[in-house]
PDB file of N, H, CA, C and O in Angstrom:
ATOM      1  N   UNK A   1     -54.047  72.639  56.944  1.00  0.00           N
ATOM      2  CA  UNK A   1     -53.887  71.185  56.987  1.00  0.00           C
ATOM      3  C   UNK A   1     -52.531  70.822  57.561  1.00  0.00           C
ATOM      4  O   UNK A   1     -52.374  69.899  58.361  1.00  0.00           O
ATOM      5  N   UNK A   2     -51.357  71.764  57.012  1.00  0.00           N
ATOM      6  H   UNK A   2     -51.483  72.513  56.362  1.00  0.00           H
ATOM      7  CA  UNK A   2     -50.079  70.807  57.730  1.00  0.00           C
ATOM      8  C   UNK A   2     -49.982  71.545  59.126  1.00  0.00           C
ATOM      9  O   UNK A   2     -49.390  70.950  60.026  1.00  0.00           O
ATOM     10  N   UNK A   3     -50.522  72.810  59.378  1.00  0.00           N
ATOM     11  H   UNK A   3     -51.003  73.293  58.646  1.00  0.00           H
ATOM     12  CA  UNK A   3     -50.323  72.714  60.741  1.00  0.00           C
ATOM     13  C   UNK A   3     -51.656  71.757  62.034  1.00  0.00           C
ATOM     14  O   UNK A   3     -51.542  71.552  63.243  1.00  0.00           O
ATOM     15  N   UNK A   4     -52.697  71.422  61.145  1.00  0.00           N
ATOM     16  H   UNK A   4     -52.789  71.588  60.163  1.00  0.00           H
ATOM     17  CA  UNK A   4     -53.588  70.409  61.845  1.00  0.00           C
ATOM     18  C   UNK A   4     -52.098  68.719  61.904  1.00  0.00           C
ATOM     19  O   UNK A   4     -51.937  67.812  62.721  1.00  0.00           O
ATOM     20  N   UNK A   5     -51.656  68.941  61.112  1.00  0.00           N
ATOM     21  H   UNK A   5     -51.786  69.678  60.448  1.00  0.00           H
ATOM     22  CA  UNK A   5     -50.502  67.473  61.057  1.00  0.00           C
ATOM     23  C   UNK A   5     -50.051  67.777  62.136  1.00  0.00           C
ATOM     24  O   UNK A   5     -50.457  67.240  63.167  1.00  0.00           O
ATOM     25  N   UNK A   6     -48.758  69.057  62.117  1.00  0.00           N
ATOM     26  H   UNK A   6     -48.428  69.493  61.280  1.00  0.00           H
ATOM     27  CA  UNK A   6     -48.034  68.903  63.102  1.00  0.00           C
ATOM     28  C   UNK A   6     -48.644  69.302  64.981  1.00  0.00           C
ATOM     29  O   UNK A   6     -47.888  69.440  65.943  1.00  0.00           O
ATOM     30  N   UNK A   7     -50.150  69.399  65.003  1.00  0.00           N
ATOM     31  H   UNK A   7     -50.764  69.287  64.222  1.00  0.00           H
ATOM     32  CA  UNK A   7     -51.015  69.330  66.357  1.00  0.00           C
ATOM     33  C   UNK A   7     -51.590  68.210  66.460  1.00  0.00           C
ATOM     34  O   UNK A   7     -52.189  68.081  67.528  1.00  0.00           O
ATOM     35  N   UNK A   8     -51.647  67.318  65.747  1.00  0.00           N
ATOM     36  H   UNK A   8     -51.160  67.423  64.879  1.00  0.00           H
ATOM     37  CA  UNK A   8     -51.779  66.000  65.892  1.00  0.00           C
ATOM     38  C   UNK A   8     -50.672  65.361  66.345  1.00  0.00           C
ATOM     39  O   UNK A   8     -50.841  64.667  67.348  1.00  0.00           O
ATOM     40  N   UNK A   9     -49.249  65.422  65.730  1.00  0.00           N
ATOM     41  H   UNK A   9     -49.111  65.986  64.916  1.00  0.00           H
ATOM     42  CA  UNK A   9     -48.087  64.933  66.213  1.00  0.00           C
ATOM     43  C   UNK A   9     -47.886  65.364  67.513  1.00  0.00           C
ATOM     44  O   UNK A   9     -48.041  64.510  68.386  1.00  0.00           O
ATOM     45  N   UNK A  10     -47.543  66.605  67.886  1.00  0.00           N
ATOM     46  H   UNK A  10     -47.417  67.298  67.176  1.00  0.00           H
ATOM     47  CA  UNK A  10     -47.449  66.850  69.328  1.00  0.00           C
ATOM     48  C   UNK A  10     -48.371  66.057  70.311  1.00  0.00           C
ATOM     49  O   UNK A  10     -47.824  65.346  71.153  1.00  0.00           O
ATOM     50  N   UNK A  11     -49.944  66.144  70.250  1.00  0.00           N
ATOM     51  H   UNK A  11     -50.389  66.722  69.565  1.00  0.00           H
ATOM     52  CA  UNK A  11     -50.407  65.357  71.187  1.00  0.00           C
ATOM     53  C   UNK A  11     -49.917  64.067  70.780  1.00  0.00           C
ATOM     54  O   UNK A  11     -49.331  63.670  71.787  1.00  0.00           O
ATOM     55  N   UNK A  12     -49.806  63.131  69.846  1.00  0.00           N
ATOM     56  H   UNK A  12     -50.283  63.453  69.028  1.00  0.00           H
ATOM     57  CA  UNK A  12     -49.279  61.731  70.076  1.00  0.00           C
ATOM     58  C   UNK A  12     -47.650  61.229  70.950  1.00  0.00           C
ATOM     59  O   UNK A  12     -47.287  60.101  71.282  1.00  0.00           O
ATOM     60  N   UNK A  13     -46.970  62.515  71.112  1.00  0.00           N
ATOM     61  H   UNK A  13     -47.265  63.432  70.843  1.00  0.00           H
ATOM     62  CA  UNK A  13     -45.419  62.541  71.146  1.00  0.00           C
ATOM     63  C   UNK A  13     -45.499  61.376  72.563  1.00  0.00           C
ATOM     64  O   UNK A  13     -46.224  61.423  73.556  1.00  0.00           O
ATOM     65  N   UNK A  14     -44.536  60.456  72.201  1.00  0.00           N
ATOM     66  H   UNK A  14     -43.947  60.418  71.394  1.00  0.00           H
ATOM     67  CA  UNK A  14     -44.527  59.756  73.397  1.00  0.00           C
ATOM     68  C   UNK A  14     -42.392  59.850  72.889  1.00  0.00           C
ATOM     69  O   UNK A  14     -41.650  59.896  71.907  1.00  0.00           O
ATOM     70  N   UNK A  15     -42.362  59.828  74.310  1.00  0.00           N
ATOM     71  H   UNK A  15     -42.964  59.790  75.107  1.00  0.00           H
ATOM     72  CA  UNK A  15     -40.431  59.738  74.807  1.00  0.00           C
ATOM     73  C   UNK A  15     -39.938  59.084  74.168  1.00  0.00           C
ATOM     74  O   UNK A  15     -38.864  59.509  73.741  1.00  0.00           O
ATOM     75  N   UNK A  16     -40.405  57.598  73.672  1.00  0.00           N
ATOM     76  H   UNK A  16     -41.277  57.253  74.019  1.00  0.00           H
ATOM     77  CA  UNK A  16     -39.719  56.751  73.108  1.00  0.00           C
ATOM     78  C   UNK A  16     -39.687  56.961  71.729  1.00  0.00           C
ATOM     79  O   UNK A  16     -38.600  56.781  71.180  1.00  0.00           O
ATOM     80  N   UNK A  17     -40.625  57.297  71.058  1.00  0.00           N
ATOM     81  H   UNK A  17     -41.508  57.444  71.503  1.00  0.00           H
ATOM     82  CA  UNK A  17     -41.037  57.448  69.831  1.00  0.00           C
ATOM     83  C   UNK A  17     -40.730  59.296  68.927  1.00  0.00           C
ATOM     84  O   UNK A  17     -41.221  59.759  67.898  1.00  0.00           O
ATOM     85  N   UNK A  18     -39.586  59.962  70.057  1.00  0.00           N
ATOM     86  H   UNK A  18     -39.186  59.585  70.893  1.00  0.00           H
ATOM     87  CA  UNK A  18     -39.427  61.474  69.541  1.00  0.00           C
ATOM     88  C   UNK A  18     -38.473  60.641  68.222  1.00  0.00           C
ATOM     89  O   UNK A  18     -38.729  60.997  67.072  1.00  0.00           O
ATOM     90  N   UNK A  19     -37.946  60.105  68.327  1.00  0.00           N
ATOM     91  H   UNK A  19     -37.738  59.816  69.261  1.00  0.00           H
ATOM     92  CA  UNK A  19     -36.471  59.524  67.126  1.00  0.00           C
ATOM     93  C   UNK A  19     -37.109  59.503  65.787  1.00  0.00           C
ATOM     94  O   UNK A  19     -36.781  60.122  64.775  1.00  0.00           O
ATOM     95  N   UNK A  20     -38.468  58.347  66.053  1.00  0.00           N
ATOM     96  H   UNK A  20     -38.735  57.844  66.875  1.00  0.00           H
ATOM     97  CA  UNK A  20     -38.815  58.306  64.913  1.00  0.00           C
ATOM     98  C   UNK A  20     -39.701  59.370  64.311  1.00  0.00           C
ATOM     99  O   UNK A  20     -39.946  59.361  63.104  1.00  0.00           O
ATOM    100  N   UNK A  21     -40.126  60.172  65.024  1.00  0.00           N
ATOM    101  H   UNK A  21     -39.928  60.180  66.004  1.00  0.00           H
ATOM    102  CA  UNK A  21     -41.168  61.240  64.284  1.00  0.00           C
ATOM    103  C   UNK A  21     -40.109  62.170  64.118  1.00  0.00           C
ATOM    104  O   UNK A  21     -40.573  63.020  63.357  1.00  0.00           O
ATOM    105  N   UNK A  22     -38.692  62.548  64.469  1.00  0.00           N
ATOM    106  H   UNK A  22     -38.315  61.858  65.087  1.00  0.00           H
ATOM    107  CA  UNK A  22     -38.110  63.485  63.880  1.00  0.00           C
ATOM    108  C   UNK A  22     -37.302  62.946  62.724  1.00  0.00           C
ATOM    109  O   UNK A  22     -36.577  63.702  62.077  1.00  0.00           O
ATOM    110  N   UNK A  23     -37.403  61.697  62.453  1.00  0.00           N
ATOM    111  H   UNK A  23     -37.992  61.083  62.979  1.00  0.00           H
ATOM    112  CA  UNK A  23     -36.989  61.455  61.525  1.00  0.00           C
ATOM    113  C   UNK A  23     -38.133  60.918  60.197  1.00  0.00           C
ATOM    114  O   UNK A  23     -37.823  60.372  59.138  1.00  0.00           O
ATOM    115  N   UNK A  24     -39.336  61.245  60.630  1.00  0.00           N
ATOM    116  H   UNK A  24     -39.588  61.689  61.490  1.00  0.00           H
ATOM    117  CA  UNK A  24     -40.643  61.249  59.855  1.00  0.00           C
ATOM    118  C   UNK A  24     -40.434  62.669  59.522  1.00  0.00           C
ATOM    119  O   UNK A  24     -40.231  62.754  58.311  1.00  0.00           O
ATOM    120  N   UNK A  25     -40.402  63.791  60.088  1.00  0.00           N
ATOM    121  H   UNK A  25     -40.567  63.721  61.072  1.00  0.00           H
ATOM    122  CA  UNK A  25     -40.697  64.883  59.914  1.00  0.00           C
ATOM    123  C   UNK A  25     -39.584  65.782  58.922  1.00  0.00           C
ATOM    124  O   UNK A  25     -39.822  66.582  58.017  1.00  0.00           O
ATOM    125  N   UNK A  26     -38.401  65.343  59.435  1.00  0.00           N
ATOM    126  H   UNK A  26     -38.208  64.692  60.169  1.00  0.00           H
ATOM    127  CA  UNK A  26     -37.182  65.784  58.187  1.00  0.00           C
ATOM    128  C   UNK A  26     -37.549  64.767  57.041  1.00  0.00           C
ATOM    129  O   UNK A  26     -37.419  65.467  56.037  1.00  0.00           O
ATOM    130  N   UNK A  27     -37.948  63.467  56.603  1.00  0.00           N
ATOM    131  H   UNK A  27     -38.054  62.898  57.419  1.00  0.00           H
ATOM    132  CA  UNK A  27     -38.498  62.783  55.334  1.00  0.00           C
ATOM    133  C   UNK A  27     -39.402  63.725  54.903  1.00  0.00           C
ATOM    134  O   UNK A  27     -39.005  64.242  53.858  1.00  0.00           O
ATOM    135  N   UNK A  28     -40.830  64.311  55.417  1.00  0.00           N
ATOM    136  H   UNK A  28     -41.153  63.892  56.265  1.00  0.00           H
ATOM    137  CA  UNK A  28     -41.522  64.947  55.038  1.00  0.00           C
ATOM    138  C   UNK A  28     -41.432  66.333  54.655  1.00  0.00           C
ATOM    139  O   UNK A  28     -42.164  67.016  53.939  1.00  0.00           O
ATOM    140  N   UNK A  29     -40.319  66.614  55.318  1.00  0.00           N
ATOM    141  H   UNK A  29     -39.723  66.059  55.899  1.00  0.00           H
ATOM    142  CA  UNK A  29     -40.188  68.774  55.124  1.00  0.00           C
ATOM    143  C   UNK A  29     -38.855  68.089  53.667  1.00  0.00           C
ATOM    144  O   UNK A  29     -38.848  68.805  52.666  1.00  0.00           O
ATOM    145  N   UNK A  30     -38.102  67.128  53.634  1.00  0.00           N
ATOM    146  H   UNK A  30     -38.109  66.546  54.448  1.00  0.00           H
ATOM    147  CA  UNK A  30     -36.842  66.697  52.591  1.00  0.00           C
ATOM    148  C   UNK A  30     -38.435  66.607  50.732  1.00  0.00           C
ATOM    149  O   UNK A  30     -38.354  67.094  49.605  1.00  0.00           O
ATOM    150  N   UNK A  31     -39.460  65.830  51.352  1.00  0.00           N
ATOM    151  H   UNK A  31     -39.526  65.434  52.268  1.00  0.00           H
ATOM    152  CA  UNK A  31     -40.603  65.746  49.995  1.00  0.00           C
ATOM    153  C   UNK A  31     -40.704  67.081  50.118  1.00  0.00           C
ATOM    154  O   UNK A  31     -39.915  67.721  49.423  1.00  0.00           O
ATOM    155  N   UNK A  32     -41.601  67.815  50.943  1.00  0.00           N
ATOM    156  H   UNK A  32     -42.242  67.294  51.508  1.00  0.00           H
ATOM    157  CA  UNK A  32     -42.216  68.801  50.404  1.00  0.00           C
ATOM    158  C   UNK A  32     -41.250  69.490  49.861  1.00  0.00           C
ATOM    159  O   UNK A  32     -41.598  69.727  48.705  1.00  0.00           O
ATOM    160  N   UNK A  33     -40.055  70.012  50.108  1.00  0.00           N
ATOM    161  H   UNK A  33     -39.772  69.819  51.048  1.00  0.00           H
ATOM    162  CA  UNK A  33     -38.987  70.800  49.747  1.00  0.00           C
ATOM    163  C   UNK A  33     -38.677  70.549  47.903  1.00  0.00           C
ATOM    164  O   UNK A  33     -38.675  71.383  46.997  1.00  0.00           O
ATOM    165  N   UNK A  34     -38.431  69.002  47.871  1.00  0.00           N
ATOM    166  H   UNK A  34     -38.433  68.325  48.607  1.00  0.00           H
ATOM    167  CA  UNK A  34     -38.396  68.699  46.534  1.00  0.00           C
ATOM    168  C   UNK A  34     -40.187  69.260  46.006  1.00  0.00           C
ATOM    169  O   UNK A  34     -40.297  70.464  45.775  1.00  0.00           O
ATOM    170  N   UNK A  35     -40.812  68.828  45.929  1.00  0.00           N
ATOM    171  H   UNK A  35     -40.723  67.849  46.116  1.00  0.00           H
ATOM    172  CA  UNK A  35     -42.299  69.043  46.000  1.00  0.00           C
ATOM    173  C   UNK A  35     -42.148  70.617  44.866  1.00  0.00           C
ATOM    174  O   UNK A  35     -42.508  70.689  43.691  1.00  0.00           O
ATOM    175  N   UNK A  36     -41.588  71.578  45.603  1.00  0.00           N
ATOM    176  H   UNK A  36     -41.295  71.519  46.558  1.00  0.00           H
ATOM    177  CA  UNK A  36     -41.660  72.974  45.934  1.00  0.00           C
ATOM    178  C   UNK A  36     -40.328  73.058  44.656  1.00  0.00           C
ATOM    179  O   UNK A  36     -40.346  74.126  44.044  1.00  0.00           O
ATOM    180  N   UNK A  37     -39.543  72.354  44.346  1.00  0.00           N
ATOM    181  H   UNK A  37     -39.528  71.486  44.843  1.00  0.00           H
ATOM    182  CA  UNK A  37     -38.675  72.843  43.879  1.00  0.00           C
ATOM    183  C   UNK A  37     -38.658  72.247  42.212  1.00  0.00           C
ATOM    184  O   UNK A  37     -38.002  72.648  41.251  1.00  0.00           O
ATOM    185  N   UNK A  38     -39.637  71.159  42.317  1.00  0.00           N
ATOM    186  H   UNK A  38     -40.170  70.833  43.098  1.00  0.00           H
ATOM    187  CA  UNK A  38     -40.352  70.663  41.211  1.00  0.00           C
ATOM    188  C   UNK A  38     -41.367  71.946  40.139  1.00  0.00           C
ATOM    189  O   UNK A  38     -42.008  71.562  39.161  1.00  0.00           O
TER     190      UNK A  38
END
C-alpha cells in the first residue's frame, strides 16, 4: 500500500507542486515515525 502511495505521487508530480508534496511527504514519514515509536 505505501509503495502503491508513493507510484501514485510520482505520476501526479507536476514542477510547481514538487514543494508541496515534499513537504506532504516529510509530514507523513514525521506520523508514521511517531506511529512506529508509539
Amino acid at each position: 500500500m505505501f509503495f502503491g502511495f508513493i507510484t501514485g505521487l510520482s505520476i501526479n508530480i507536476e514542477p510547481t507542486s514538487l514543494l508541496k508534496i515534499k513537504s506532504f511527504l516529510i509530514d507523513k514519514i514525521k506520523f508514521l515515525f511517531a506511529e512506529i515509536k508509539d
